[in-house]
N, C-alpha and C positions, 0 to 999 in steps of 0.2 A: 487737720484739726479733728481730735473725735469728742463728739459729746454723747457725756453718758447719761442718759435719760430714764427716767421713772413713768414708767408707762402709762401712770394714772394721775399725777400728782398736776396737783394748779401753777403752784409755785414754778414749779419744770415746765408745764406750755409757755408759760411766759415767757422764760428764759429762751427755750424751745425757737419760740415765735421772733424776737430779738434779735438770735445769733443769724436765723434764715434770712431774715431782712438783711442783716452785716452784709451776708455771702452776696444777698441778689444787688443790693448798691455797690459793693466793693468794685475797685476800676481791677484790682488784681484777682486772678483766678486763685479761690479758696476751694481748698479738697478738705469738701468737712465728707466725715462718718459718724454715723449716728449709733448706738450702742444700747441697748434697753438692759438695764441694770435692776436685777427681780433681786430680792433677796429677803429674808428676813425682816431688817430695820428696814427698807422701805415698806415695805407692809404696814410696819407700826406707824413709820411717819405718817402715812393716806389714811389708817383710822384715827391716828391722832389728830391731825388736820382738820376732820371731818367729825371731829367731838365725840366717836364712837369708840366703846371699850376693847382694846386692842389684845386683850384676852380672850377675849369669844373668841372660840376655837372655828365655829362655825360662819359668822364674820367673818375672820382671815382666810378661811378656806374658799370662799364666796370673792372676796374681795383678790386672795392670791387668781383662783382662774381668772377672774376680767384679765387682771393683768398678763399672763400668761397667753390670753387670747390675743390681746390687744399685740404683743410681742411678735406673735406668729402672724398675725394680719399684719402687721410692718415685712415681717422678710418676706412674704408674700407679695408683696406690692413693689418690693425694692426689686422684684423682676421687669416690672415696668417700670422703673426707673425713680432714682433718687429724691427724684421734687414730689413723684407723684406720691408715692411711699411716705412723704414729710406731709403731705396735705391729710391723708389719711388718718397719720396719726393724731394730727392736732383736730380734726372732725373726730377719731374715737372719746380723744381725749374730753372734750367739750361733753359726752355721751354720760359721765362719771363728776359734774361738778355738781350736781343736787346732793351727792352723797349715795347715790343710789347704785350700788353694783352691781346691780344683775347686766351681765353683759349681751348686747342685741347682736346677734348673727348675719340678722338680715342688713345692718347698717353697712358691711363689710362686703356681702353680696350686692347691694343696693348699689355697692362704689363703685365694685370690680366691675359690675355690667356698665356702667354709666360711662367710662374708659377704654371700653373695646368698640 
């Protein structure tokens, strides 16, 4: 199963958090993959969502790196493995629901040492 996920968005942990649960109750082995899907419209969906004008140039620019971090901190993690790499992201995720994008570096160092 792949799910394609929105790096930042609320509506997506949800769903996010949901499917995870499926996987860990299920009696059958599910091979999920998780996929971060940046583009354009999501950008607009997370400023839209979040009441902010999705034409600031400097907003989306702001708001594109979180995302872009948040992406590279998942394949980063997905070296220590799948589950951990999913905790990760739904802790980044949680980091971006004030609306507040400035993305924290340290949250991501703060994991990686917390796991070795």
């Amino acid at each position: 199963m792949f799910l394609f996920v929105n790096p930042l968005g609320a509506q997506c942990r949800q769903a996010e958090a949901a499917v995870f649960r499926l996987q860990q109750e299920s009696r059958q082995k599910v091979d999920l993959h998780v996929a971060m899907l940046l583009n354009f419209q999501v950008i607009t969906d997370i400023l839209t969502h979040h009441h902010q004008d999705p034409k600031d140039l400097n907003l989306r620019n702001l708001v594109n790196d979180a995302a872009y971090q948040v992406a590279l901190d998942f394949k980063a993690a997905q070296l220590q493995g799948n589950q951990k790499a999913r905790q990760l992201l739904l802790g980044e995720q949680e980091m971006f629901n004030d609306g507040n994008f400035t993305y924290d570096p340290a949250f991501a160092w703060r994991w990686f040492l917390a796991i070795t």
